[in-house]
Structures are given as structure tokens and as C-alpha cells.
N, C-alpha and C positions, 0 to 999 in steps of 0.2 A: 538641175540635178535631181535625181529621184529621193524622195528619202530612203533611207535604209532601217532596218529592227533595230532593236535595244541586240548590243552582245548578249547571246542567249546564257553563256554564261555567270553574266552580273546579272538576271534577272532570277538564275537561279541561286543566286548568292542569299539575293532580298527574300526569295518565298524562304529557304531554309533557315534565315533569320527570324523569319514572321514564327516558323515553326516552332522555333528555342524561347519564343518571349512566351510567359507569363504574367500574371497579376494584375492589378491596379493601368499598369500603364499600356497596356495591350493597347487600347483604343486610341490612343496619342501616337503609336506606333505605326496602329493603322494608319490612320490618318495622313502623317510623314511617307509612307512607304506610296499612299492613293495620289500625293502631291507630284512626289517624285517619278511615278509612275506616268503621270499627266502630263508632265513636262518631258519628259523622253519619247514619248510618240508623236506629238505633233511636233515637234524642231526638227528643223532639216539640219543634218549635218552637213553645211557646205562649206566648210575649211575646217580642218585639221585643231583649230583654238577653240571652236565651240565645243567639240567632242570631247575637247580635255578638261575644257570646263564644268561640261558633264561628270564625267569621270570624276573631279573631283569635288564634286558637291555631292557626287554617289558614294564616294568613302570617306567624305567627311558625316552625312547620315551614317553613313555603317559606324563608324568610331562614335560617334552618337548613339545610338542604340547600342554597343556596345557598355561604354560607360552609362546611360539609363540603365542597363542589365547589371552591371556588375555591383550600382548606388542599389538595385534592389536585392540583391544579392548579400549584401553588404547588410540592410536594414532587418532583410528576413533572419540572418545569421544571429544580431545583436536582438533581435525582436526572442525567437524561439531560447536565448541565453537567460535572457529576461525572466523568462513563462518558466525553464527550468530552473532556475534558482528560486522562484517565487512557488514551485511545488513543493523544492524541499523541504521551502521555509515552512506553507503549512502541514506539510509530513510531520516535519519535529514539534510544532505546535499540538497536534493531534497528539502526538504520542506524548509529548508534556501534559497534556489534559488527562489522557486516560491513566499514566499514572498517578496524578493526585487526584483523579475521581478512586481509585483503587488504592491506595492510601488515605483515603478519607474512610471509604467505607470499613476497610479491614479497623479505623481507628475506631469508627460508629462500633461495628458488632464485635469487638473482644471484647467488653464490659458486659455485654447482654450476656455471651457465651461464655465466659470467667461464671459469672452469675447464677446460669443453669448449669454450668458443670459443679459449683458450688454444692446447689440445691441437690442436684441427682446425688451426688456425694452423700450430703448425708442425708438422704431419704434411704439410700441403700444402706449404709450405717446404722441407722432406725432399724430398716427390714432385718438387716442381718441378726442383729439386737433380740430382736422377736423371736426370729424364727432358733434362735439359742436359746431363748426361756421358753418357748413349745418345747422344745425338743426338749430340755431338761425337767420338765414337769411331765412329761408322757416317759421319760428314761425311770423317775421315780414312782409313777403312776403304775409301774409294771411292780405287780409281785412277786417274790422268790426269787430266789433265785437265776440268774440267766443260763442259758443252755452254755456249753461248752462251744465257740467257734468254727467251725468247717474251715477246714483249709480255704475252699473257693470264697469263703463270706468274710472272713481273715484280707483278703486280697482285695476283692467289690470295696469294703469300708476303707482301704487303704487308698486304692484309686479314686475312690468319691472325695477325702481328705483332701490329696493332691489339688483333685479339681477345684476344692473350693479354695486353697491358697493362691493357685492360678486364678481365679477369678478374683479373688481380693484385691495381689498384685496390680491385674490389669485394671480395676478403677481405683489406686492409687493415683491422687494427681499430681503433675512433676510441680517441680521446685519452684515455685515464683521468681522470678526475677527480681 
């Protein structure tokens, strides 16, 4: 009896399974597919029981490569579960550090800056100080009389006033806790 092809349909059953596999076991896959391949062309099909025995040792490989696919399918799944939970975890790490590098530091510099806000306090206090006794020794300094006001220089000493209360205010420093 002549031999006959592989059914050209179960050969393209095998390439488009060759096509679907990935990873690690590709090569093990090869291999099975090069075996099975080996043994389908030289055997003669000369009764009807070798064919079927073919047949099914060709989809018992395919349900083999099948389950190989779906254990790797399965591992990739629980693998990338892995890797995301283990990014969160040093997400939240991360941002636990840099809040208490950031509560460490703000605890470092409010003493320094309590300190120089202190000091600027009353250096300006000082100034202020000063520039009250110029001014009151140059007010007495002056002889005679003073002129009579202008309405506009009435208004300028007025405005200047204001300003320096606003200015007081704003380096008054708040309440301590």
C-alpha cells in the first residue's frame, strides 16, 4: 500500500499551536511537535488501528501542550500578582520614608526659624526704638515754632502713620502654641 500525507488538517492544527506557545517551554514543545512529526511520515498507514493510534497520541500531545500552556499561563498570572503586590508594597514604603524624612526636617528647622524669627523681631523692635528717638531729638531740634499744616501734608503724615501700624502689625509674631 502506498503511504499516504499527514491529514493536512491536523498538521495545521500543530503549526497554529506552535504559533500560540510562548516562554520557557517553547523548546520542549519543539522538540514533541519534531518527534511527532517524525513518526507521522515514515509509517505506513496500513489498517485503519495504526491511523487511530496516530490520531490519538496526536491529541493526547495537543491536550499536553495545551495543559503545559495553561500551568504556564497559570504561573505567569500568579508570578506578575507577585511583582504587583510587591510594587505597592515599596510604593507605600517610599512614601512612608519621605514622610518622615519631611517630618524630621520640618522638626530640625522650626527651632532654627522660631529663632531667627525671634532675633529679626527684636532687631526691628531695636530699629524701631531708634528711629523714635531720631526722630524725637530732630522734632526738638527744630526751633520755633512749627508752620501751620497743609491740608495735602495733614493727609501724607496721616497715610505714612497708617503705613507704619501696618507694618508693625505684619512683624507681630502669632501666638505660640
Amino acid at each position: 500500500m502506498p503511504l499516504s500525507p499527514p491529514d493536512p488538517s491536523s498538521t495545521r492544527q500543530v503549526e497554529r499551536i506552535r504559533e500560540i506557545l510562548v516562554g520557557r517551554q517553547m523548546q520542549g514543545i519543539e522538540q514533541r511537535l519534531d518527534r511527532l512529526e517524525s513518526r507521522l511520515q515514515p509509517m505506513p498507514v496500513a489498517d485503519p488501528a495504526s491511523f487511530e493510534s496516530l490520531r490519538r497520541e496526536q491529541r493526547e500531545a495537543i491536550t499536553r501542550l495545551q495543559d503545559d500552556l495553561d500551568a504556564e499561563k497559570l504561573r505567569q498570572w500568579e508570578e506578575t500578582r507577585r511583582l504587583a503586590a510587591q510594587i505597592q508594597t515599596v510604593a507605600r514604603q517610599r512614601r512612608e520614608i519621605a514622610d518622615e524624612a519631611k517630618a524630621a526636617v520640618i522638626d530640625d528647622l522650626r527651632p532654627r526659624f522660631e529663632e531667627w524669627q525671634g532675633s529679626l523681631l527684636a532687631w526691628l523692635g531695636h530699629r524701631e526704638k531708634e528711629l523714635e528717638k531720631r526722630f524725637e531729638s530732630r522734632l526738638r531740634a527744630l526751633s520755633g515754632p512749627l508752620p501751620a499744616p497743609s491740608p495735602a501734608l495733614a493727609e501724607a503724615l496721616r497715610r505714612f502713620a497708617e503705613a507704619a501700624e501696618q507694618l508693625g502689625q505684619a512683624f507681630t509674631p502669632p501666638a505660640s502654641p
